[in-house]
C-alpha positions as CSV (number, residue, x, y, z in Angstrom):
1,X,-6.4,-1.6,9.1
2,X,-6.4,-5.1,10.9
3,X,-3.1,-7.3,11.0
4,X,-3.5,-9.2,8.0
5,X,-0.9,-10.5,5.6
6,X,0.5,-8.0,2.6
7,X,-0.6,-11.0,0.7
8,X,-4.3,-11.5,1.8
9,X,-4.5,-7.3,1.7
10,X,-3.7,-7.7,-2.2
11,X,-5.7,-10.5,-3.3
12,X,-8.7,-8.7,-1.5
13,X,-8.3,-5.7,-3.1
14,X,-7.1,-6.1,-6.2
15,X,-10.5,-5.9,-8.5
16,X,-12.6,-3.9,-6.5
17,X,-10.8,-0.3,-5.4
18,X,-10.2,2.9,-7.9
19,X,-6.5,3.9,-8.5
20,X,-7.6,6.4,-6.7
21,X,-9.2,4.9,-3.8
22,X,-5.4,3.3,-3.5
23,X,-3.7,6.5,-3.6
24,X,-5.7,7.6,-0.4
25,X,-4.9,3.8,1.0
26,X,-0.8,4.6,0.1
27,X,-1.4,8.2,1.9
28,X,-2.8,6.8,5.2
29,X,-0.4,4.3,5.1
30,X,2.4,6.9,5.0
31,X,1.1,9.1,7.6
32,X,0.8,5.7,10.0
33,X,4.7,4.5,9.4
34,X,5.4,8.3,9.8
35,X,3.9,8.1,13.1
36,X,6.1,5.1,13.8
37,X,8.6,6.7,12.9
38,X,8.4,9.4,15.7
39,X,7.8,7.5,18.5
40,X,10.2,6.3,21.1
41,X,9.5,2.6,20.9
42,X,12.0,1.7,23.8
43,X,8.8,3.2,26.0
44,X,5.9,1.5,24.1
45,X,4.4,-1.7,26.0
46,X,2.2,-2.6,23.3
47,X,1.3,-5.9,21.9
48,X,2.0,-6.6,18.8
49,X,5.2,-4.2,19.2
50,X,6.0,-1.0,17.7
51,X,8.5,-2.5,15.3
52,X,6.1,-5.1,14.3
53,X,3.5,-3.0,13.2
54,X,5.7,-0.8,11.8
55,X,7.3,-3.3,9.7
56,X,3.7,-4.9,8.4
57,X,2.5,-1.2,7.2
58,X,5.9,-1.5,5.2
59,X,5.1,-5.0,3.7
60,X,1.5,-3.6,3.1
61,X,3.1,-0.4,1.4
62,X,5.1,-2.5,-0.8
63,X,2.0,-4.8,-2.1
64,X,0.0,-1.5,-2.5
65,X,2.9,-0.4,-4.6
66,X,2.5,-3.6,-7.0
67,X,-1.3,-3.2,-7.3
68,X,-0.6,0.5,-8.0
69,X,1.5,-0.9,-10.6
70,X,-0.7,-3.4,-12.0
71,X,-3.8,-0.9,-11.9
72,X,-1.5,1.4,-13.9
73,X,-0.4,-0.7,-16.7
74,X,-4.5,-2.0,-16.9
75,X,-5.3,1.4,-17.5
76,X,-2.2,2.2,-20.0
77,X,-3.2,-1.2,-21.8
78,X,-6.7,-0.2,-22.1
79,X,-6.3,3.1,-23.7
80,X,-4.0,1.2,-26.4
81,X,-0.9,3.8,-26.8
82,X,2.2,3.2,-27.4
83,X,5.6,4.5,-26.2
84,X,5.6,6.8,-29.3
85,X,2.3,8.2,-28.3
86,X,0.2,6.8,-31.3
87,X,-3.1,6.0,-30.5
């Protein structure tokens, strides 16, 4: 994934990727801050930093979580049931 803003990320994906296809996105996503997560970033001499990157896949896992969201209600509203569960 290149370093581009949550923001961007959402707008270009939002019509054209499967609730599914975004479950696999959240699941890399995971594994990658998970990663993060177990290295010693006092020894990394990378550019942009550990705890940059780290805290972009976070922004990005939050926007994936609002088009999750979005993609979810879509389909809810498009099978037209109600909280009851009338159809």
């Amino acid at each position: 994934m290149s370093m581009i803003s949550p923001e961007t990320y959402l707008e270009q994906n939002k019509d054209n990727i499967s609730y599914e296809e975004l479950l696999l996105i959240r699941d890399e996503i995971i594994e990658i801050i998970k990663d993060y997560e177990k290295t010693d970033w006092d020894s990394s001499d990378i550019c942009p930093s550990l705890s940059s990157l780290y805290q972009a896949r976070l922004k990005y896992l939050g926007k994936l979580f609002e088009l999750m969201a979005n993609k979810v209600r879509d389909m809810k509203l498009g099978s037209k049931r109600n909280c009851r569960g009338d159809s």
